[in-house]
VOGU-3710 file (C-alpha; in Angstrom, 3 decimals, decimal comma):
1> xxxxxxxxxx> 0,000/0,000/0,000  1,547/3,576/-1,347  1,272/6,530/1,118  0,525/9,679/-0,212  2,314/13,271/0,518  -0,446/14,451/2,104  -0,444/11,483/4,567  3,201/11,560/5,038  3,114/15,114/6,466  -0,023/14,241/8,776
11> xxxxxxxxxx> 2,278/10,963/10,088  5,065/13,930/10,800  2,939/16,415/12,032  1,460/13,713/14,814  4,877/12,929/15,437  5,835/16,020/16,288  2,525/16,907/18,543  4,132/13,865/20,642  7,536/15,181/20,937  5,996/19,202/22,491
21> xxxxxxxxxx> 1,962/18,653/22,403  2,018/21,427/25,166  4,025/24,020/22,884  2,540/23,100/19,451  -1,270/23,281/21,054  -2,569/20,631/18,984  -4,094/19,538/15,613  -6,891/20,734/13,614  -7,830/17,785/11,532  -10,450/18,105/8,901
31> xxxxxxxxxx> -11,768/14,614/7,647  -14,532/12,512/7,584  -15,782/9,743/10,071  -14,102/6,795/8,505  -11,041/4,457/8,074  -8,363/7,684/7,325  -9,577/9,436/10,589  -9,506/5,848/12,340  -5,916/5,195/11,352  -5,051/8,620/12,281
41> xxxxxxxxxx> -6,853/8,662/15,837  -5,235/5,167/16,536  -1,626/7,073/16,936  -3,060/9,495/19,356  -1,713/7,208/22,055  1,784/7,992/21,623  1,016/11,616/22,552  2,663/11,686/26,158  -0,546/12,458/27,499  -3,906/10,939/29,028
51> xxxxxxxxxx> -7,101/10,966/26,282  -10,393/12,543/27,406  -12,966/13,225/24,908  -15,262/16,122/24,781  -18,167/17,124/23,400  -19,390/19,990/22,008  -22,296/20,709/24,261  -20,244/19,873/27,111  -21,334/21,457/30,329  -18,845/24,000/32,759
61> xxxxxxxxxx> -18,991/21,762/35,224  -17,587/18,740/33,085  -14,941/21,086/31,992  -14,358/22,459/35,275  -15,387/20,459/38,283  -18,426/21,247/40,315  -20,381/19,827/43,030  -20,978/15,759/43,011  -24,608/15,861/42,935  -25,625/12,031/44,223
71> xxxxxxxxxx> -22,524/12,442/47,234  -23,206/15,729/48,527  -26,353/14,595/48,822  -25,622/11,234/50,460  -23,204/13,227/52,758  -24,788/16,490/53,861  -21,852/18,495/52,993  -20,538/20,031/49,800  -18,465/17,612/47,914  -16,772/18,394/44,649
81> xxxxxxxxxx> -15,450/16,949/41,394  -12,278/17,604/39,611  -13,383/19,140/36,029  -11,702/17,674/32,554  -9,077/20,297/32,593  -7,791/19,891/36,144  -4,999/18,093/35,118  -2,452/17,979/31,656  -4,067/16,169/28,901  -5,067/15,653/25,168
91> xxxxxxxxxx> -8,381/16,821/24,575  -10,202/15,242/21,408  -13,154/17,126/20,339  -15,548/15,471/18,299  -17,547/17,416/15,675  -15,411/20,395/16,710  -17,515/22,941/13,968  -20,623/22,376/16,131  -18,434/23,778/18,801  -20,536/26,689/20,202
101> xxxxxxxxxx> -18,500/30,310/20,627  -18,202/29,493/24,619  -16,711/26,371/24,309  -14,543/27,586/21,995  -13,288/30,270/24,227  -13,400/27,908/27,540  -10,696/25,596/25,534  -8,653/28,521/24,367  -8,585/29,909/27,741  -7,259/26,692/28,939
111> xxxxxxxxxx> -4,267/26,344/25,808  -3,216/29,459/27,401  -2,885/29,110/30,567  -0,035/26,908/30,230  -1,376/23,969/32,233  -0,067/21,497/29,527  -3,219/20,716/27,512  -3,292/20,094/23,944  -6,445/19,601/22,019  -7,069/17,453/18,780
121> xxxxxxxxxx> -10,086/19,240/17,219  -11,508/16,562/14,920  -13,952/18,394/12,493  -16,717/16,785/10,120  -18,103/19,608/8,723  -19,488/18,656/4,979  -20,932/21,965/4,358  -18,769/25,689/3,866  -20,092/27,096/7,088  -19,301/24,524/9,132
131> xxxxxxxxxx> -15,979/25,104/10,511  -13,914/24,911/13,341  -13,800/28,584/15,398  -11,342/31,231/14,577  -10,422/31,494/18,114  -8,866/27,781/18,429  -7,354/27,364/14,818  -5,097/30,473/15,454  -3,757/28,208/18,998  -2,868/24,968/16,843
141> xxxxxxxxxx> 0,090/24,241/15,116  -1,477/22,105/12,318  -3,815/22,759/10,267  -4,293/18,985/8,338  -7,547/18,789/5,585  -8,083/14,635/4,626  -10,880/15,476/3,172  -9,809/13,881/-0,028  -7,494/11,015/1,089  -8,478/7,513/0,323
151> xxxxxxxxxx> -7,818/4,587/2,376  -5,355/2,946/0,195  -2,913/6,175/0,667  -3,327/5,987/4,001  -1,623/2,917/5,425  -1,523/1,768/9,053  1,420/3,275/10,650  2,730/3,512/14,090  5,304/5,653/15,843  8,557/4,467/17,610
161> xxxxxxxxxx> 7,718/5,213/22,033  11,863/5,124/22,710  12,248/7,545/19,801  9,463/10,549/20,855  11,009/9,913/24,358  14,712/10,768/23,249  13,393/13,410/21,358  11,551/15,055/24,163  14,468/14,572/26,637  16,786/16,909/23,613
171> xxxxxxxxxx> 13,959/19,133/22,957  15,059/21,592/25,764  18,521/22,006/24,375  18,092/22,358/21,109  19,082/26,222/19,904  18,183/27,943/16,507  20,274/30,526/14,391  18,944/33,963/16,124  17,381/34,808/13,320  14,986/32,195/12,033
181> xxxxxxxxxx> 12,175/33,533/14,038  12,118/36,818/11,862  12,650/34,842/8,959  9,797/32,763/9,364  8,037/36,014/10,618  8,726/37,891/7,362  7,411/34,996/5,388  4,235/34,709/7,128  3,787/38,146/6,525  4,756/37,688/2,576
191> xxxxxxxxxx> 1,877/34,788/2,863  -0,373/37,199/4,261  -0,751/35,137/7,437  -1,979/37,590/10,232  -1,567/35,433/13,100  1,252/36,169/15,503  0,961/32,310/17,168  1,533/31,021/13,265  5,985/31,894/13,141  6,325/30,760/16,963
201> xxxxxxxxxx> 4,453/27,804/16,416  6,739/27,080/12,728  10,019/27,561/15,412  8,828/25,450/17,974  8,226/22,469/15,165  11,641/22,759/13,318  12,880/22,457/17,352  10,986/19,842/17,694  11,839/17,841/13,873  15,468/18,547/15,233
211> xxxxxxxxxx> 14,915/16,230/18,218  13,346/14,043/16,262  15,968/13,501/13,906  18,332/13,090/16,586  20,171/16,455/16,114  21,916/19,170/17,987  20,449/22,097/16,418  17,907/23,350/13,733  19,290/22,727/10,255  17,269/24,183/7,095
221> xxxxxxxxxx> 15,536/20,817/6,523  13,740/21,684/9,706  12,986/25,105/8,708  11,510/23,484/5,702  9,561/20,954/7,447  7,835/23,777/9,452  7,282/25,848/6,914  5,425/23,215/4,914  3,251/22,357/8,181  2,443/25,212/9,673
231> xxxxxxxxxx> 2,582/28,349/7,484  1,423/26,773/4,096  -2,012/25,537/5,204  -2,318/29,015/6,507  -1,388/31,087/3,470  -3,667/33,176/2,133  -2,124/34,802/-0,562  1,196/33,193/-3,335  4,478/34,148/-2,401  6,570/36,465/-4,976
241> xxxxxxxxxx> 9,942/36,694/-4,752  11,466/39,881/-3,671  14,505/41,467/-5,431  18,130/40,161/-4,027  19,894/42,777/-1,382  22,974/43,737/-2,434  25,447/41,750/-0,903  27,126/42,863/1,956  31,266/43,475/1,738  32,768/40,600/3,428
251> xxxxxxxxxx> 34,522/40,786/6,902  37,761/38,853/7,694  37,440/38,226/11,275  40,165/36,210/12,065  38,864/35,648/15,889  36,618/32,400/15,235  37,792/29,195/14,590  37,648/28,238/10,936  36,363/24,792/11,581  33,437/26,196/13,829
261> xxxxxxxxxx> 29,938/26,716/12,534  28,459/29,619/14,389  24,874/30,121/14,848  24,402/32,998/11,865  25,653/30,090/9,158  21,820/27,782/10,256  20,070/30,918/8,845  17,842/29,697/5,642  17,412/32,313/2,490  14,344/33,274/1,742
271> xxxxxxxxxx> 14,234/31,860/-1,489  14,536/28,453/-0,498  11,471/28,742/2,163  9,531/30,374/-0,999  10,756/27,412/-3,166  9,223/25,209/-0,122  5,549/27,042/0,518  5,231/26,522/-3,461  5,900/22,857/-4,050  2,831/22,133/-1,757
281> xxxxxxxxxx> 0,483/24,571/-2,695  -2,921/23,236/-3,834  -3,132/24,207/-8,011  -6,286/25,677/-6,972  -4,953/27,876/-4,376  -5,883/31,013/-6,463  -9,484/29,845/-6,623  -9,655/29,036/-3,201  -8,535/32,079/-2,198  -10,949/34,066/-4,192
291> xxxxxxxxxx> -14,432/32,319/-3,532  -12,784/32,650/0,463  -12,476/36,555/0,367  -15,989/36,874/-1,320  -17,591/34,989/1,615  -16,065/36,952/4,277  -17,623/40,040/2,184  -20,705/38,566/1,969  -21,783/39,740/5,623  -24,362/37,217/7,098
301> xxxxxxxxxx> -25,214/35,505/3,832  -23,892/32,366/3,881  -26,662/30,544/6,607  -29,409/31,180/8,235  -29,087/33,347/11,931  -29,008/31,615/15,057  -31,741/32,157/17,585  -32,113/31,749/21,191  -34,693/28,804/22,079  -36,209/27,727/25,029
311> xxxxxxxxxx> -37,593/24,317/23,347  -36,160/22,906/20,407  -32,138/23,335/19,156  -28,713/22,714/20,189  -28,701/22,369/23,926  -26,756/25,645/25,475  -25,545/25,374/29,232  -28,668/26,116/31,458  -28,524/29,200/33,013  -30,466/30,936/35,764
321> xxxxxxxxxx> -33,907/32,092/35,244  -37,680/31,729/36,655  -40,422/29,742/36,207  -43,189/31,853/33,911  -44,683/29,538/31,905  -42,648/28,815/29,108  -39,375/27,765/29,934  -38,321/24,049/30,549  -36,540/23,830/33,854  -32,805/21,959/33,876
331> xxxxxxxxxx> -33,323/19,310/36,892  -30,214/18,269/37,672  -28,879/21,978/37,156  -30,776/22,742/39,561  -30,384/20,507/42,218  -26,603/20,703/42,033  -27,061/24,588/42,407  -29,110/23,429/45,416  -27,253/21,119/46,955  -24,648/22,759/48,490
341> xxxxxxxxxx> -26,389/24,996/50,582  -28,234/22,136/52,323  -27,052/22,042/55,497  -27,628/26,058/56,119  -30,911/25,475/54,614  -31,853/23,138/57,426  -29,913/24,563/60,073  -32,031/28,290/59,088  -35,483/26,118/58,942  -35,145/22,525/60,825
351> xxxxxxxxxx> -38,777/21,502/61,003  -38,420/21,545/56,891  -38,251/17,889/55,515  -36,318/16,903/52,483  -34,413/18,809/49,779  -35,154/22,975/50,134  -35,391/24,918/47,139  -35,186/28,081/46,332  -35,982/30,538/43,374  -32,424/31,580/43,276
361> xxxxxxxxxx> -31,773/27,703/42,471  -33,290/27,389/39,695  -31,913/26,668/36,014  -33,422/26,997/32,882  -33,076/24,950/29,953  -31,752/26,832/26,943  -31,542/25,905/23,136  -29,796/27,189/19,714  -31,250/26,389/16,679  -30,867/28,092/13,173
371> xxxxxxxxxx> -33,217/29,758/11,142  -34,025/28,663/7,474  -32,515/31,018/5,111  -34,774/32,925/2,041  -33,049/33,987/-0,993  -34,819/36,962/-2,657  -33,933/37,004/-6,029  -34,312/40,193/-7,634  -34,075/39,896/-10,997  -34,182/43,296/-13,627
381> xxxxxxxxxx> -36,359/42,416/-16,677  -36,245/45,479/-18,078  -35,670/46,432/-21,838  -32,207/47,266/-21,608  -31,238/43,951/-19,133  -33,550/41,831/-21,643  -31,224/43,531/-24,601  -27,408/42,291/-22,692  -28,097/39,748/-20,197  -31,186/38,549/-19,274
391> xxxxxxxxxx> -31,367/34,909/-20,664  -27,873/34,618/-18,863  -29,622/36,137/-15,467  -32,527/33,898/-15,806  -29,760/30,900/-16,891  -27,634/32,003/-13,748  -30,848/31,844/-11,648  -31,941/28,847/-12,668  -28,794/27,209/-11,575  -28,746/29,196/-8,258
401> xxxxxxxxxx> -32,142/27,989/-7,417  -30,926/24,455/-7,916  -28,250/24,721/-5,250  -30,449/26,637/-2,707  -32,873/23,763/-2,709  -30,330/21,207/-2,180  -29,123/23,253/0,636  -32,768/23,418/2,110  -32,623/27,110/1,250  -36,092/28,881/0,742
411> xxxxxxxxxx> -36,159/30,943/-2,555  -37,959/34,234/-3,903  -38,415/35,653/-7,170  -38,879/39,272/-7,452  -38,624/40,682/-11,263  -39,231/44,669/-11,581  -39,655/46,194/-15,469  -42,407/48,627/-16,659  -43,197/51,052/-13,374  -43,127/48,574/-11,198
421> xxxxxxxxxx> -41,956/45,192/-9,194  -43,793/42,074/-9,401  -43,785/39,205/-6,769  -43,116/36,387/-9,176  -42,652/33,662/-6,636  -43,429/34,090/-2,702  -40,811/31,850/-0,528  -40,958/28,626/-1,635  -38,787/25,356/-1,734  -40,775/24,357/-5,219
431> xxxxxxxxxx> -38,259/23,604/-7,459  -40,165/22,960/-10,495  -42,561/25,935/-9,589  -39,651/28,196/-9,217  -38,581/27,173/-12,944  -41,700/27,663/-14,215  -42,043/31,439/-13,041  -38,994/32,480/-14,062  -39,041/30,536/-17,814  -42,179/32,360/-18,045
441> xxxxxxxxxx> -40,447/35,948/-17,223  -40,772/38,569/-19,910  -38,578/41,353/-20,711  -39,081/44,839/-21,810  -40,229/48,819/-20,346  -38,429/51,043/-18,139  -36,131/49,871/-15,340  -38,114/50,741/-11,383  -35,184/49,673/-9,709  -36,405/51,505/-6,517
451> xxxxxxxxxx> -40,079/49,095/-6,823  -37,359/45,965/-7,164  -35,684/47,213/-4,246  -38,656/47,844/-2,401  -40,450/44,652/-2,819  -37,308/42,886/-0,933  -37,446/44,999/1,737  -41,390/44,231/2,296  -40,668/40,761/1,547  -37,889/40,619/3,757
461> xxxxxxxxxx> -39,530/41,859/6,931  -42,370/39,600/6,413  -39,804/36,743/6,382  -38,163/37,846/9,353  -41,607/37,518/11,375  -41,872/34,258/10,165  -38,345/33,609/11,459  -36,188/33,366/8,216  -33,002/34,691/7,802  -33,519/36,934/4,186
471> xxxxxxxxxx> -30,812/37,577/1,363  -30,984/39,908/-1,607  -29,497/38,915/-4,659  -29,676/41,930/-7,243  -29,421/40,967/-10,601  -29,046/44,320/-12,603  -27,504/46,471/-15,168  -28,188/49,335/-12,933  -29,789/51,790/-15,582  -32,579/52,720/-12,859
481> xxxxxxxxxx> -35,187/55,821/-14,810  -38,129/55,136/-12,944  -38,524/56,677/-9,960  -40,580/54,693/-6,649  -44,177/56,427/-7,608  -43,970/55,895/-11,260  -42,717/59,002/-12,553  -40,053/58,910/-15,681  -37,000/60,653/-13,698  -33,664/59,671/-13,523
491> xxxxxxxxxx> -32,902/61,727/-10,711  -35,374/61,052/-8,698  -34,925/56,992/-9,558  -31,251/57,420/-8,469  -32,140/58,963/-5,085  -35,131/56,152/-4,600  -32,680/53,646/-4,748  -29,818/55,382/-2,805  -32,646/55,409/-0,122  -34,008/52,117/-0,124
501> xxxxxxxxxx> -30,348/50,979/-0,261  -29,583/52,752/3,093  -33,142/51,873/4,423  -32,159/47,732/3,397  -28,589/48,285/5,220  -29,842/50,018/8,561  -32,487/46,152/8,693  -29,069/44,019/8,852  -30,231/42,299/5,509  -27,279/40,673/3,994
511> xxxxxxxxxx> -26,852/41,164/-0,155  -25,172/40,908/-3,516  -25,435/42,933/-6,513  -24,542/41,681/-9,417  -24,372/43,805/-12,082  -25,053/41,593/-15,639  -24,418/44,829/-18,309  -21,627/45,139/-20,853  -20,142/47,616/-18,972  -19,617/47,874/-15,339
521> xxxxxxxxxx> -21,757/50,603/-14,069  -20,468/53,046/-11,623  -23,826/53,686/-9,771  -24,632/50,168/-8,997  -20,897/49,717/-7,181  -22,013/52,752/-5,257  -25,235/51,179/-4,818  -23,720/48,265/-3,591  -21,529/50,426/-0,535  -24,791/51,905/-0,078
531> xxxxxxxxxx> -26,305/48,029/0,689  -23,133/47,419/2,343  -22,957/44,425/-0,211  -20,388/43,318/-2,293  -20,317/44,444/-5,696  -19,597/41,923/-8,565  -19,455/43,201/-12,030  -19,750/39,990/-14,635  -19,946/42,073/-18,345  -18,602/38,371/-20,194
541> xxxxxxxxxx> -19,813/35,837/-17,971  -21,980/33,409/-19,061  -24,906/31,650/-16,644  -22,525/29,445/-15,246  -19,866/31,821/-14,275  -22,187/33,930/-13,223  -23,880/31,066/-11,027  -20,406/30,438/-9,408  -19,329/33,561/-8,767  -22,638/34,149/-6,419
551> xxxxxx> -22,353/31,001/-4,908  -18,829/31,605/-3,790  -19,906/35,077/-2,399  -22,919/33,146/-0,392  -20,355/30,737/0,799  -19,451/31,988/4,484
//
């Protein structure tokens, strides 16, 4: 059985989490439940550290310690448990994207603090938004994706005890060349990485390769090693390479012993770390890149919100609260709140039998769910957009609408020619329906862009009330001339729009705007700042380009 590269580099990068778990903070491994994750997990026992598995809904006093419920009550008397993070260990979190933003800041907290943890964030996410939070990827080393990996280039491998243990005996006295950490500083910033954590942590794993390779000192294999582990999967732009310095006049100091090699002599050009980043770039880096920074300017579009819930959802940790009628009360939260105040309770009121509760005891269940998301398409049919692009809008839509409903996605149609906008299609998931409105969609007349924009607003509050999350997509050429009452004035169009722009912005409701002439059109870009959308301009693009190009920007 052949490895792969890819595997290869997720055998090192475990290797080196055992040598210094504590100073590389851990692994973020993105894979499927299966046979590659199963022969991956099964070297986790060669980290020099106990396992103990989390959840992602698990509770503060799991993580913690708290009060031991059944034997404080058995006892009289407070008696407490020793949380998950008392002691050094190797977390492994399970479906770490469903981790909520508090549990996410609870394990951080703890990687900080220096009490030896390291956490293996295993994450299953199959769709865009589900990821693993900002807040913990910026605290671990290695960033591995095995998405792709088959079984057959991933064979069973193991990793040699008496070796890690050598290796983490060196590890201490192991020294780089002074100036590899601004090396690998400068090159993170040259791969626009803007996390300070991302050059210590590349240090810390050439140290680390060093001592596993059984040497005195960081050599530029271990520079290279790093590099390829820890900055690449962070890049975010492609390296260029920077003009030569001149070179500096040589110096004849006679002083140091011609046989010696002094610490300057480990330091690694710059060319040969860019040399390294690019041989393991994906080819689609590029791509990736760009369909990434139109999601993060696609503010809110790319799920539905989340919403508190008090009955259905994701269950939250419980929190305090009162009984009114419709909230669910957390028994066992409560009773452990209770419990340790038992003995004062009785003491204060003796001729009280059993367990004494009071309103200050009580917990409240609590739930996060997410709301369905409704994408308003607002589509121009007007003479000119019928003239450039609109059987490439309607082509583009088509294939839009295709995607939302495998995604689940509710979907509008709003189409605005003549004087005014025209509901096409309330919220539906209707495939075939949808198709049917917008084959049926004629073009021609004046351009109301205001009407189009002020049907999504309407239809966006009403889907709000009925606890959607709304998105406009504007599909334009952005030649507005009608203005919101009817009248045939550019002017007057221009300043409609500019307002129901601002008045769409000040709701929250994310958007796109897309605009489909032959020309890119001034006004709709500062339409689009208006929105506080992102502005794509697509004058060549056929339906599909045009199709990918929103889904990337609906992507969060």
């Amino acid at each position: 059985m052949s490895e792969a590269p890819l595997w290869a580099r997720a055998r090192l990068a475990l290797s080196l989490l055992a040598v210094d778990p504590a100073g590389l903070g851990g692994l973020w491994l993105r894979a499927r439940s299966g046979p590659v994750r199963n022969r991956l997990s099964e070297v986790l026992p060669a980290l020099p550290l106990p396992l103990r598995r989390l959840h992602p809904a698990i509770g503060d006093d799991q993580l913690f310690g708290g009060v031991d419920l059944t034997a404080t009550l058995a006892t009289g008397r407070a008696v407490e448990t020793q949380g998950l993070l008392g002691t050094p260990a190797a977390l492994i979190l399970p479906m770490a994207e469903r981790a909520p933003a508090g549990l996410a800041a609870r394990l951080a907290l703890a990687l900080d603090s220096q009490s030896g943890h390291c956490l293996i964030a295993l994450d299953e996410g199959a769709e865009p938004d589900e990821a693993l939070a900002a807040t913990l990827t910026d605290r671990l080393a290695f960033h591995l994706d095995l998405t792709e990996l088959g079984v057959s280039d991933a064979p069973p491998t193991r990793l040699d005890a008496a070796v890690l243990e050598t290796a983490r005996a060196a590890l201490p006295g192991l020294k780089a060349a002074p100036d590899a950490l601004a090396d690998l500083t400068r090159l993170a910033h040259r791969l626009d990485i803007d996390s300070l954590r991302a050059p210590l942590f590349a240090l810390r794993a050439a140290k680390a390769n060093a001592a596993l390779l059984g040497r005195n000192r960081v050599e530029s294999d271990d520079l290279i090693a790093a590099v390829e582990l820890v900055l690449v999967p962070r890049a975010t732009v492609l390296p260029e390479a920077e003009d030569p310095a001149p070179p500096e006049p040589p110096t004849d100091d006679r002083t140091e012993s011609e046989g010696e090699v002094q610490p300057e002599d480990l330091r690694l050009p710059d060319e040969l770390l860019l040399d390294a980043v690019k041989a393991v770039l994906p080819a689609d880096m590029l791509a990736q890149m760009a369909a990434g920074r139109a999601a993060k300017a696609a503010k809110g579009a790319g799920h539905g919100a989340k919403q508190k819930s008090n009955r259905r959802g994701r269950p939250m940790p419980p929190r305090a609260g009162r009984l009114d009628g419709t909230a669910r009360i957390d028994l066992i939260a409560t009773l452990r709140a209770a419990a340790p105040w038992q003995a004062v309770r009785k003491r204060a009121a003796p001729h009280r039998d059993g367990l004494q509760i009071r309103p200050a005891d009580i917990r409240i269940k609590r739930y996060e769910e997410k709301s369905d998301r409704l994408l308003i398409f607002v589509v121009d049919a007007s003479g000119s957009a019928a003239l450039n692009r609109l059987n490439e809008a309607k082509g583009a839509v088509e294939l839009l609408l295709a995607e939302a409903y495998a995604r689940r996605d509710h979907v509008a149609l709003v189409a605005f020619r003549g004087t005014e906008a025209e509901l096409l299609l309330p919220p539906t998931r209707s495939l075939v329906q949808t198709k049917r409105r917008l084959a049926g969609l004629p073009g021609g007349g004046a351009t109301p862009l205001a009407a189009g924009l002020k049907a999504a607003f309407d239809l966006g509050d009403t889907a709000r009330k009925r606890g959607m999350t709304p998105t406009a997509i504007l599909l334009t050429d952005g030649r507005a001339n009608i203005a919101l009452d009817g009248r045939a004035d550019r002017k007057a169009a221009a300043e409609d729009a500019a307002a129901l722009a601002r008045a769409l912005c000040d709701r929250g409701m994310p958007g796109l705007v897309i605009d489909m002439g032959a020309r890119p059109e001034r006004a709709l870009a500062d339409l689009a700042r208006l929105l506080d959308a992102p502005y794509i301009p697509l004058p060549r693009a056929d339906a599909g380009r045009l199709a990918s190009a929103v889904s990337a920007a609906l992507e969060p």
